[in-house]
C-alpha positions as CSV (number, residue, x, y, z in Angstrom):
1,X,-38.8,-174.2,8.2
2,X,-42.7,-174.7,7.5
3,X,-42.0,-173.1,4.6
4,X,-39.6,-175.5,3.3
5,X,-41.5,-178.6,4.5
6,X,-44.7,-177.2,2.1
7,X,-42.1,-176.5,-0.5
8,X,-41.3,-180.0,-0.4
9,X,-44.6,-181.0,-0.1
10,X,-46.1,-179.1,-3.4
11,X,-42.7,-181.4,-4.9
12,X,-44.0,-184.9,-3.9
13,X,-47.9,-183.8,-4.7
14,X,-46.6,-183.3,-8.4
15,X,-44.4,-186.2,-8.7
16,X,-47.3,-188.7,-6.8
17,X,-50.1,-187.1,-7.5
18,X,-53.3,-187.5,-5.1
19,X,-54.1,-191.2,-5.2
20,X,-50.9,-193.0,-3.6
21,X,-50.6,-194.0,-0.2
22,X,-49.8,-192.3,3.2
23,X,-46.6,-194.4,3.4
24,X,-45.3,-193.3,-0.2
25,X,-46.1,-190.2,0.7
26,X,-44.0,-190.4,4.1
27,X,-41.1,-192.4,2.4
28,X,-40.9,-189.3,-0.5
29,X,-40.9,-186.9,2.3
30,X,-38.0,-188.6,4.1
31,X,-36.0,-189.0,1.0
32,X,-36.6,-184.9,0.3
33,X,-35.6,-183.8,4.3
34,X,-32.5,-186.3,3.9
35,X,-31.9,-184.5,0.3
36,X,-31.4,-181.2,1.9
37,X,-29.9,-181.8,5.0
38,X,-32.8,-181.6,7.3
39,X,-32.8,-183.1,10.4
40,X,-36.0,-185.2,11.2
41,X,-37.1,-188.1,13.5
42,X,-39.8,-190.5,11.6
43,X,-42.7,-192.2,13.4
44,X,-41.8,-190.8,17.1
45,X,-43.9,-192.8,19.8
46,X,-45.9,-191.2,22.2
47,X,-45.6,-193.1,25.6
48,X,-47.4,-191.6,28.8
49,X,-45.6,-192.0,32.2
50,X,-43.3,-194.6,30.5
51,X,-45.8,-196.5,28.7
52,X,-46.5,-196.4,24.9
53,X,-49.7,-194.4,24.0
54,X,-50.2,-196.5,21.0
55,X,-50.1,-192.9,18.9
56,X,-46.9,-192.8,16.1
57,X,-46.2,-189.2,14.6
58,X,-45.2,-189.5,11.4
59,X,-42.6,-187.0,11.4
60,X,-41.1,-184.6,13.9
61,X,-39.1,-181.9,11.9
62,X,-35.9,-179.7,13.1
63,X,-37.2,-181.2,16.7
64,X,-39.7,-178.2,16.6
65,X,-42.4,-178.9,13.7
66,X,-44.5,-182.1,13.8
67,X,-45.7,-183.1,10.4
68,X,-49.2,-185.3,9.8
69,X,-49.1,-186.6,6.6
70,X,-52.6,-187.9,5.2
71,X,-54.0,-189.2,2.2
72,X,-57.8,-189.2,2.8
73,X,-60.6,-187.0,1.2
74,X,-60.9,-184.8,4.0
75,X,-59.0,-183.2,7.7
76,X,-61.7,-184.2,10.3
77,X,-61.6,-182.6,13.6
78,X,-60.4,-185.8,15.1
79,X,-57.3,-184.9,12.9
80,X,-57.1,-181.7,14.5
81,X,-57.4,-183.1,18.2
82,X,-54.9,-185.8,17.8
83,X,-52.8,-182.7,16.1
84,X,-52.9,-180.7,19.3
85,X,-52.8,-183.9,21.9
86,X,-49.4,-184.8,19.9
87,X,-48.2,-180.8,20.2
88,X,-48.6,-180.9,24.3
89,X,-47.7,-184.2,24.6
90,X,-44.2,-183.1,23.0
91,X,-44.1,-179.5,23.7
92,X,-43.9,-178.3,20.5
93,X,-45.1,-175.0,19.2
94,X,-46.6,-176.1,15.4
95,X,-47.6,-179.2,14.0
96,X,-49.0,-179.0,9.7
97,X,-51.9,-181.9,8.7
98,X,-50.8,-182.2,5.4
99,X,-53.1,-184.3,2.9
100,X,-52.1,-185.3,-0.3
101,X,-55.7,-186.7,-1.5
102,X,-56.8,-182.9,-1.9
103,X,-56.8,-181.6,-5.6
104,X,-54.5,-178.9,-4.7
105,X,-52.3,-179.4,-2.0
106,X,-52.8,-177.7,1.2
107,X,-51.4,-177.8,5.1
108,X,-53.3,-177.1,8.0
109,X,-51.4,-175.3,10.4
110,X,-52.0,-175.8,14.0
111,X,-50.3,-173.8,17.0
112,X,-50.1,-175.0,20.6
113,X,-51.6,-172.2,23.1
114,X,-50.4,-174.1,25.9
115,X,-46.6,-174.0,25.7
């Protein structure tokens, strides 16, 4: 599945480019997973004990792969943490940073140690 997402990823870098949005990104991405029959859930709240966290993932893939699109010059290490606080919070084995602002597109991949 990760495969496919980048696959689709590489497809919205070359038709975008590096310099659009985060949300043109996200609404290209939706229209390519809808395009090939994956299933997907699109800015998922995080709530804690029944209240919202005030975090939205953009994109939770297949219910297994949660996907961070960004359009910023770089992947900070807040990125990262929010990345693995989103993977525990949902118990969910990989999440991908993805950012579109980078030359040549790239995902970080990130695992969850503790599920």
């Amino acid at each position: 599945m990760s495969y496919s997402i980048n696959g689709i990823c590489f497809e919205i870098h070359n038709k975008l480019g590096r310099f659009s949005r985060e949300k043109q990104y996200a609404d290209e991405f939706e229209r390519a997973l809808i395009q090939k029959n994956i299933n997907y859930e699109r800015e998922k709240r995080l709530f804690n004990n029944g209240v919202f966290s005030g975090n939205i993932i953009d994109f939770v893939v297949e219910d297994c792969i949660i996907i961070d699109l960004k359009a910023k010059r770089f992947i900070t290490k807040d990125d990262y943490y929010q990345m693995k606080r989103y993977l525990i919070t949902l118990n969910k084995k990989l999440g991908l940073i993805i950012n579109f602002n980078d030359k040549l597109i790239n995902s970080k991949r990130i695992l969850n140690n503790h599920s």
